[in-house]
C-alpha positions in Angstrom: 1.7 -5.7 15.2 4.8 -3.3 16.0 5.8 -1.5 12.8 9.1 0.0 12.7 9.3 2.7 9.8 13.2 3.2 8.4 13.8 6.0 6.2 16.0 5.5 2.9 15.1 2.9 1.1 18.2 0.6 0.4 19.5 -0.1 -3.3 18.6 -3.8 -2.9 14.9 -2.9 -2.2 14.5 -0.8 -5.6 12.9 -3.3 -7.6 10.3 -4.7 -4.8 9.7 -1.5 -4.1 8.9 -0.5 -7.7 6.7 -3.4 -7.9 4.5 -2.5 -4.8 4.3 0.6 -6.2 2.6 -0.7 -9.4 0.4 -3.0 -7.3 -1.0 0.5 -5.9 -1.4 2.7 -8.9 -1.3 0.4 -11.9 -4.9 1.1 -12.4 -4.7 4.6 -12.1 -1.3 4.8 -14.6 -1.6 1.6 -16.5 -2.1 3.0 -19.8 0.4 5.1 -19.8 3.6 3.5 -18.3 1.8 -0.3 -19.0 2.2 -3.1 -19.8 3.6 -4.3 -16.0 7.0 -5.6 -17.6 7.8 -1.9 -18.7 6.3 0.0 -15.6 8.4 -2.1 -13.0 11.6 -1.5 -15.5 10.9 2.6 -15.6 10.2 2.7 -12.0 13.3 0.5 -11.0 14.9 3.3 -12.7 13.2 6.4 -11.7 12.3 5.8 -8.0 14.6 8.3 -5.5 15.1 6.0 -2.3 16.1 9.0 -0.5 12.5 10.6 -0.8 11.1 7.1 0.9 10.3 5.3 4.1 9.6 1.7 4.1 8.5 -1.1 6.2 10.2 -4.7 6.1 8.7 -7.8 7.7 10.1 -10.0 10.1 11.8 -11.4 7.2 12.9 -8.9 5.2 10.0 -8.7 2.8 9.2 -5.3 1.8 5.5 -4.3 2.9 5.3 -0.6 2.6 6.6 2.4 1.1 5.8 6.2 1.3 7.2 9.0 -0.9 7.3 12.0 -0.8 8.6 15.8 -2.7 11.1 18.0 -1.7 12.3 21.1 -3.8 15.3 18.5 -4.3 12.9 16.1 -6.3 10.7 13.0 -5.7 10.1 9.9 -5.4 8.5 8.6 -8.4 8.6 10.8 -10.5 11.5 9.9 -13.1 13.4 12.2 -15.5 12.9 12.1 -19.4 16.1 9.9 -19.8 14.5 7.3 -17.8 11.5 7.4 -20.5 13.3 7.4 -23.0 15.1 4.2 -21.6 12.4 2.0 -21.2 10.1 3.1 -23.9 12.1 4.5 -26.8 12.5 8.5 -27.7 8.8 8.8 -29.5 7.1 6.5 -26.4 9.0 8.2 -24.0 8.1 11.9 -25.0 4.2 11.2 -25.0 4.7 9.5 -21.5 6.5 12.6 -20.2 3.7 14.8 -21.8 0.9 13.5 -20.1 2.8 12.7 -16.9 3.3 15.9 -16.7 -0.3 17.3 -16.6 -0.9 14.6 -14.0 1.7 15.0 -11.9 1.5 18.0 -8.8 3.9 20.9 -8.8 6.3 21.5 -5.9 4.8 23.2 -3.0 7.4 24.9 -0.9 4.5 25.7 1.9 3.3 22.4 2.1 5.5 19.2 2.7 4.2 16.7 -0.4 3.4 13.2 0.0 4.3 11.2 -3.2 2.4 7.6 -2.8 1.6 5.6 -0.2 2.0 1.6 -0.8 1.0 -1.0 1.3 1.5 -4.8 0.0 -1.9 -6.2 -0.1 -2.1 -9.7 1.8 -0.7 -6.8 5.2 -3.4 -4.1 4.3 -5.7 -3.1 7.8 -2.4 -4.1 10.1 -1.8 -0.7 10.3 1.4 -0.2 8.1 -0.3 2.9 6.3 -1.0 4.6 9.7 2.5 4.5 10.7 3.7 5.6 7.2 1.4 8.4 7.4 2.7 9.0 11.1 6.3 9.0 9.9 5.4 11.2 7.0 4.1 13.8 9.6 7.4 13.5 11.6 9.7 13.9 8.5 7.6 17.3 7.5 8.1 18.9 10.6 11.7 17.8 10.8 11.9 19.8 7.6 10.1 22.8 9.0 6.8 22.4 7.7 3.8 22.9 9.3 1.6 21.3 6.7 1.1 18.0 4.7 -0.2 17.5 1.8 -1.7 14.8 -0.7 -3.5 13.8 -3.6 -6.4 11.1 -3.4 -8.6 9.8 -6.4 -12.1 9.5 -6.2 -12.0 5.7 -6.6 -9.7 5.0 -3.9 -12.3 5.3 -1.3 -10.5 3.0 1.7 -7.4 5.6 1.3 -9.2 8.9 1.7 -11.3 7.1 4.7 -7.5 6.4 6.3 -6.5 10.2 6.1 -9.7 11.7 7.0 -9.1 9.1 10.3 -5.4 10.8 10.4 -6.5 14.5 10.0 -6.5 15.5 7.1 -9.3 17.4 5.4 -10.2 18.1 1.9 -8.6 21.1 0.7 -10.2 21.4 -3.2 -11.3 19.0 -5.7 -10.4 18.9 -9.6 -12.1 16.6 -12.3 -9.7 15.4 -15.1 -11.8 16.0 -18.0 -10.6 14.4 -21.2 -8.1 13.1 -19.3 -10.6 10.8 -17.6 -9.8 8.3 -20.4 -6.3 8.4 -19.8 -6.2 7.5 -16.3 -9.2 5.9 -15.3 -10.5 8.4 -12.8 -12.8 11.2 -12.8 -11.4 13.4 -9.9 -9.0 14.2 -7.2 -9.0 15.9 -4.3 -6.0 17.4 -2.5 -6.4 16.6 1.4 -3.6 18.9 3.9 -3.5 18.3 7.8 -2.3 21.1 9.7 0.6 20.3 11.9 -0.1 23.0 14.5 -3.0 21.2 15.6 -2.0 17.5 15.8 -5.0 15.3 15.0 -3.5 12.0 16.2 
């Protein structure tokens, strides 16, 4: 299958692409931004198509998405107003408090991937190789020389994929209490050096 990667996800796209990005980490933020209704209205609203590449079928059917950071901002992470929006000024502020112990700071060393999203029914057709491919390009069009990303322990097939791209695990942090928030026990940060291309 030839997959052709576009970057700037079109206006049209936003709520498909909110949705497929639900169908990836709804189990990982589902009691905070649940139930789905809600979620796919907040991320309609907060997603930045110009931190995205996509994928589109043959007939026009969005089947991936990849995000990423920038010091401008990122992809999905939203802004208190969109909170607020969707879930009210008391639900919004608890959202944005725990959403921001979750969430990674800026690194202006390393070029940040913010989610990777494949639609499941095209998963192993090798749609999240060339996301992760483009990803590599866009960082060193930037200038960087090394990528970056977040993995959780449950998402085993996902950290298999990087390790397969080059990437290595960098360090590991356990959530603690937080654990019972989000439904996983740890992540680790993975980084591929540029300078020596893996792929």
């Amino acid at each position: 299958m030839r997959v052709l990667v576009r970057h700037s996800l079109p206006e049209r796209y936003r709520e498909d692409a909110a949705r497929l990005y639900w169908q990836a980490f709804g189990s990982k933020l589902g009691r905070i931004l649940g139930p789905e209704p809600r979620a796919v209205a907040f991320l309609t609203r907060a997603l930045r198509p110009d931190h995205c590449l996509y994928v589109l079928g043959d007939d026009g059917a969005l089947l991936g998405i990849a995000g990423f950071k920038s010091p401008a901002g990122s992809f999905a992470s939203g802004s208190a107003n969109d909170l607020h929006a969707v879930y009210g000024r008391f639900g919004g502020l608890w959202r944005q408090l725990l959403l921001r112990l979750l969430q990674s700071e800026v690194d202006n060393d390393r070029f940040l991937i913010d989610g990777i999203c494949v639609a499941r029914e095209w998963r192993g057709r090798g749609i999240g190789s060339a996301l992760v491919d483009a990803l590599v390009s866009e960082a060193r069009w930037r200038g960087y020389d090394t990528v970056r990303l977040d993995v959780i322990d449950a998402n085993v097939r996902a950290r298999a994929l990087y390790e397969r791209m080059g990437f290595a695990p960098w360090k590991s942090e356990t959530l603690g209490w937080l654990r019972h928030v989000f439904g996983f026990t740890r992540s680790t940060t993975m980084v591929r050096e540029l300078t020596s291309r893996a792929s």
